[in-house]
N, C-alpha and C positions, 0 to 999 in steps of 0.2 A: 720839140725844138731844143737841140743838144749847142750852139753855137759855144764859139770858144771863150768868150766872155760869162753865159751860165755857166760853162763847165767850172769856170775861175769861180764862181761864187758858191757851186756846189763843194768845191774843194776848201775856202774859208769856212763854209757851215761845216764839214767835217773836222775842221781843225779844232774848231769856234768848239764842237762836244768831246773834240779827241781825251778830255781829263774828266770827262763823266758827266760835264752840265753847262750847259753855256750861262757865262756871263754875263749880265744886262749892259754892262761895257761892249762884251763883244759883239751883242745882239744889234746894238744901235751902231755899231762902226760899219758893222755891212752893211744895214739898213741905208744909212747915210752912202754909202757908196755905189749903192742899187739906184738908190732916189739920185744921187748926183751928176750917176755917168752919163754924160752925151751920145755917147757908142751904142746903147741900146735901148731896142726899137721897144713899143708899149707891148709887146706880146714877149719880148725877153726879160723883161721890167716885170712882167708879172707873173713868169715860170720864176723868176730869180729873188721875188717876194714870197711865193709859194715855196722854194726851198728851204728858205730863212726859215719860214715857220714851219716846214714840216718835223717831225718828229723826231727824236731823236735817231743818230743812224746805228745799225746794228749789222754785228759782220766784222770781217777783218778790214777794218778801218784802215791800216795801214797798204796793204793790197790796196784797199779801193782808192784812196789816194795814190799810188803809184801807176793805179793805170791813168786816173783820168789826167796826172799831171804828163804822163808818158804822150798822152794824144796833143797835149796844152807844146809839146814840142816843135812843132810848126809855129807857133810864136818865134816871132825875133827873139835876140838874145837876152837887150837891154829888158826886152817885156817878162820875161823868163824869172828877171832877178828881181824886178820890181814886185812880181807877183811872191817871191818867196820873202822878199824884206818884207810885205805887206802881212805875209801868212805870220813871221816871227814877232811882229809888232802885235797883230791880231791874241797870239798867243800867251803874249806879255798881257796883256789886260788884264785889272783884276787885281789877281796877288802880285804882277810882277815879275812872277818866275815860273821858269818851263819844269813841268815834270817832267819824270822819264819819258811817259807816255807824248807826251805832246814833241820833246827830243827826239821820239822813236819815229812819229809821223810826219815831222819837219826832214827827218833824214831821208824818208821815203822819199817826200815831195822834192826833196834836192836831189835824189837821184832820176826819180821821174823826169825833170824839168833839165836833166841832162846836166846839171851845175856843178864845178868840182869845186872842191872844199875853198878853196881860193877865193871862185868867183863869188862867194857866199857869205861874205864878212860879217851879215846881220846876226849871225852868232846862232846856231842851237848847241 
């Protein structure tokens, strides 16, 4: 079950390790927004708990963020940007501040999600 909403949470959990380890900040934000959302159904609720907790991801993170935000483009506009203020907010957790790395896969995710630097004020 790939729906466009797991994809969204598959893309947080790769942000969530894009700097080497997730944060129990960043853990419980998705968590909370897994358990929150109304949009999905108990079998995407719990592919989307299963990503959370799967393992670290391994690979070019920043490719694999670029495709699956490239698919997440059928999304409205407004859902586009919400999703990457959510990712830059997500990324902030913690210490605060974006590494390179997490800069390099927020730029991916912004070009994936089609957003030009404009429409993207949340900052990386």
């Amino acid at each position: 079950m790939n729906t466009l909403q797991v994809e969204a949470v598959r893309l947080l959990v790769l942000l969530a390790w894009s700097d080497g380890s997730m944060a129990l900040e960043e853990e419980q934000a998705i968590q909370c927004l897994i358990t929150g959302s109304k949009s999905l159904g108990e079998q995407e609720r719990a592919e989307a708990l299963r990503l959370l907790h799967a393992e670290e991801a391994t690979g070019d993170t920043g490719a694999h963020i670029h495709s699956i935000a490239s698919a997440l483009r059928l999304c409205p506009e407004v859902t586009r940007q919400l999703l990457y203020q959510t990712a830059v907010l997500l990324c902030r957790l913690g210490d605060g501040d974006l590494s390179t790395t997490e800069q390099q896969h927020l730029a991916a995710l912004r070009s994936g999600l089609n957003l030009g630097v404009g429409q993207s004020s949340a900052g990386s």
